[in-house]
DRENLOLO-464762 format. One record per residue: x, y, z of N, C-alpha, C, CB in turn. Coordinates in steps of 0.2 Angstrom, whole numbers, padded with zeros to 4 digits, always signed. Glycine has a CB too. Layout:
BEGIN
XYZXYZXYZXYZ/...
***
This chain:
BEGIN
-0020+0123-0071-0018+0128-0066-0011+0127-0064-0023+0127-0060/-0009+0124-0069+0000+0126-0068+0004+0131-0068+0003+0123-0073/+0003+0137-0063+0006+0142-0063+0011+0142-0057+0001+0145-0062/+0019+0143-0058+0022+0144-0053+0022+0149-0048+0026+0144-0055/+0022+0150-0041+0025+0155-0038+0029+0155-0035+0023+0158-0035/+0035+0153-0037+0044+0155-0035+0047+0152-0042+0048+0149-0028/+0052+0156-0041+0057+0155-0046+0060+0150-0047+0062+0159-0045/+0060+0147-0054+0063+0140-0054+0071+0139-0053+0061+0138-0061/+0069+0133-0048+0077+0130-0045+0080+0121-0049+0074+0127-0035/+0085+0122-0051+0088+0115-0055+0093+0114-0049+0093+0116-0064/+0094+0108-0050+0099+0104-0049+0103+0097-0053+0096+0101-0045/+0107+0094-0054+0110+0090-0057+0107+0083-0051+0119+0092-0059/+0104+0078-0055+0105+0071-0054+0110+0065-0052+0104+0070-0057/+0111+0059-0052+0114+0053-0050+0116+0052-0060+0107+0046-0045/+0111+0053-0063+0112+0051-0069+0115+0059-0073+0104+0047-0072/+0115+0063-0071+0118+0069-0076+0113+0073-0077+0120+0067-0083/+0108+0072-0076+0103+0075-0080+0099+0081-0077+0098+0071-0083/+0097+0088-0079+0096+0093-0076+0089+0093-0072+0098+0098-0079/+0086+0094-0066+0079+0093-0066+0078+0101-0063+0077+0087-0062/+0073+0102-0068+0069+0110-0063+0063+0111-0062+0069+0117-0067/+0062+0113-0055+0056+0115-0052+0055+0119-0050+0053+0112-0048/+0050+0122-0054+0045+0128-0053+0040+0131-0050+0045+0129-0056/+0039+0128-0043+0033+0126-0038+0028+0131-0040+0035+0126-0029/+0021+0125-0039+0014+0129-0037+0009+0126-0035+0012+0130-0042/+0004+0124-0035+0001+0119-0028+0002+0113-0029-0006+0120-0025/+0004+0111-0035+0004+0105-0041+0010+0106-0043+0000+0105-0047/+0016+0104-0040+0024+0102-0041+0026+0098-0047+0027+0098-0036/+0026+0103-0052+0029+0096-0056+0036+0099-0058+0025+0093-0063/+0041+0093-0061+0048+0095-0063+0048+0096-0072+0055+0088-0060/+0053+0098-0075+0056+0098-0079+0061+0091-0079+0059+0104-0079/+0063+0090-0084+0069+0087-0085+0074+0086-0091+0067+0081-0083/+0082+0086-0094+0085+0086-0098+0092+0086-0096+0082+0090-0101/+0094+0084-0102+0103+0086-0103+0104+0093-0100+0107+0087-0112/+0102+0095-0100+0105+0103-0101+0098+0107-0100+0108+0104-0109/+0098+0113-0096+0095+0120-0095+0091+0120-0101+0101+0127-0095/+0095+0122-0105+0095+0123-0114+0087+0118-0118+0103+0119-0117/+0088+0111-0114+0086+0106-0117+0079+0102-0113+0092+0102-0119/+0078+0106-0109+0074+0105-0102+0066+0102-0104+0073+0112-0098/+0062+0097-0104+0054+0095-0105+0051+0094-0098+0052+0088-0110/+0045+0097-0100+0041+0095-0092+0038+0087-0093+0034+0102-0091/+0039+0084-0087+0039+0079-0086+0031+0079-0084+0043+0077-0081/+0026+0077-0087+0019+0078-0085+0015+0070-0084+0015+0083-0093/+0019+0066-0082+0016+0060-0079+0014+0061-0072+0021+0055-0080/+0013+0067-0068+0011+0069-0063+0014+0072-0058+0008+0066-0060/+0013+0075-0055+0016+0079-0050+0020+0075-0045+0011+0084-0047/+0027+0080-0042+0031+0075-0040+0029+0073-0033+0038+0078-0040/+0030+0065-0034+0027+0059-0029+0028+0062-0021+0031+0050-0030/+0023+0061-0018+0022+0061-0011+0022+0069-0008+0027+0056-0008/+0021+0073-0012+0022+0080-0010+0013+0082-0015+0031+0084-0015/+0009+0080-0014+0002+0086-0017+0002+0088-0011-0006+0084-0022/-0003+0096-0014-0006+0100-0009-0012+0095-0007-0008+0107-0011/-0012+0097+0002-0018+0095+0006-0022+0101+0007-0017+0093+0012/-0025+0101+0008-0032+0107+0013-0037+0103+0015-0038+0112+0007/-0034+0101+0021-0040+0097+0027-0045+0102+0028-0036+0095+0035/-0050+0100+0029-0056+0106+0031-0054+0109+0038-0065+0103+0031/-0052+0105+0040-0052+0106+0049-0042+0110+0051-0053+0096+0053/-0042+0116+0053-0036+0121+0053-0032+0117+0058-0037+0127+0056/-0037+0115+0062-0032+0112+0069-0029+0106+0066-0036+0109+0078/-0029+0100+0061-0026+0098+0058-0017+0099+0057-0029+0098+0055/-0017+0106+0056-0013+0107+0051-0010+0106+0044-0012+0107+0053/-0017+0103+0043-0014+0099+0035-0016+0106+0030-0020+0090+0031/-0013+0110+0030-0012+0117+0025-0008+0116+0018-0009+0123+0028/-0006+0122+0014-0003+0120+0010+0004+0122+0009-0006+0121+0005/+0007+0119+0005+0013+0118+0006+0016+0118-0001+0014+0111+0011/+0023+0123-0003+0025+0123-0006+0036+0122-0007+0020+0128-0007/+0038+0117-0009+0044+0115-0011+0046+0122-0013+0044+0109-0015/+0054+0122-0012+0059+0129-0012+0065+0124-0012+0057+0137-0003/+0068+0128-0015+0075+0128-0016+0077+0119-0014+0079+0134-0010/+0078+0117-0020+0080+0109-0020+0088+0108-0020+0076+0105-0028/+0089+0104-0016+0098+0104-0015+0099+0095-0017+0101+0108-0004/+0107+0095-0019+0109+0087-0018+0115+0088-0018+0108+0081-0024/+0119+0084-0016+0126+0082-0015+0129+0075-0018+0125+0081-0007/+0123+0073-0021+0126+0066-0022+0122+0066-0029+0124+0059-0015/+0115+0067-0030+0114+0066-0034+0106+0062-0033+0119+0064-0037/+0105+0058-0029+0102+0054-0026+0094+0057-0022+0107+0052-0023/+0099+0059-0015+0095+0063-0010+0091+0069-0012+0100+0066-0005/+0088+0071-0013+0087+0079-0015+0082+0082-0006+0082+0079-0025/+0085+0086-0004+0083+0092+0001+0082+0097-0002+0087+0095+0006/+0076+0099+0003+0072+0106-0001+0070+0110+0006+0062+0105-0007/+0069+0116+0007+0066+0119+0011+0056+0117+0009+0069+0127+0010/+0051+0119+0015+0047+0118+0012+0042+0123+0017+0046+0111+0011/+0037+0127+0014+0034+0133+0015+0027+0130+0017+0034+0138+0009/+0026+0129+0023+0018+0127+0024+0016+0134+0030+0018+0118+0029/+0008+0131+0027+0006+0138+0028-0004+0136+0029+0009+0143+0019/-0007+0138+0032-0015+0138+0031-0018+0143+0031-0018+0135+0036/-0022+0142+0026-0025+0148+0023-0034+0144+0021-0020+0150+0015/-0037+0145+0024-0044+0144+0026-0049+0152+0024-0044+0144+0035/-0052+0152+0019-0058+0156+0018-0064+0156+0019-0059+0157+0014/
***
């Protein structure tokens, strides 16, 4: 169920190397030299970001989806992030 829904976002790294995510409730990146030369990274989804679904709404543990990944340094990486509860 590796299906994205947003358009994949890169960034350049500390080390050079390009990383792309193409979020879905299971985040995982890409990684490579180059656009061109890009492999998904399937050692799991990226750390400390899986989707939750708490049973209980008032929680607010809904799901949540990473958007647009930003760096400056290479290091840091900022993202916007789309949380949302969706209970059927």
């Amino acid at each position: 169920m590796d299906i994205p829904d947003s358009p994949p976002r890169a960034f350049i790294d500390a080390s050079g190397y390009v990383n792309m995510i193409a979020i879905s409730h299971r985040p995982y990146r890409s990684i490579g030299k180059s656009l061109s030369a890009l492999k998904r990274d399937c050692s799991g989804p990226i750390a400390n970001f899986l989707d939750r679904q708490a049973p209980n709404p008032a929680t607010f543990e809904g799901r949540r989806w990473l958007a647009s990944p930003y760096t400056v340094d290479g290091k840091n990486v900022f993202a916007l992030v789309n949380h949302f509860l969706c209970y059927l």
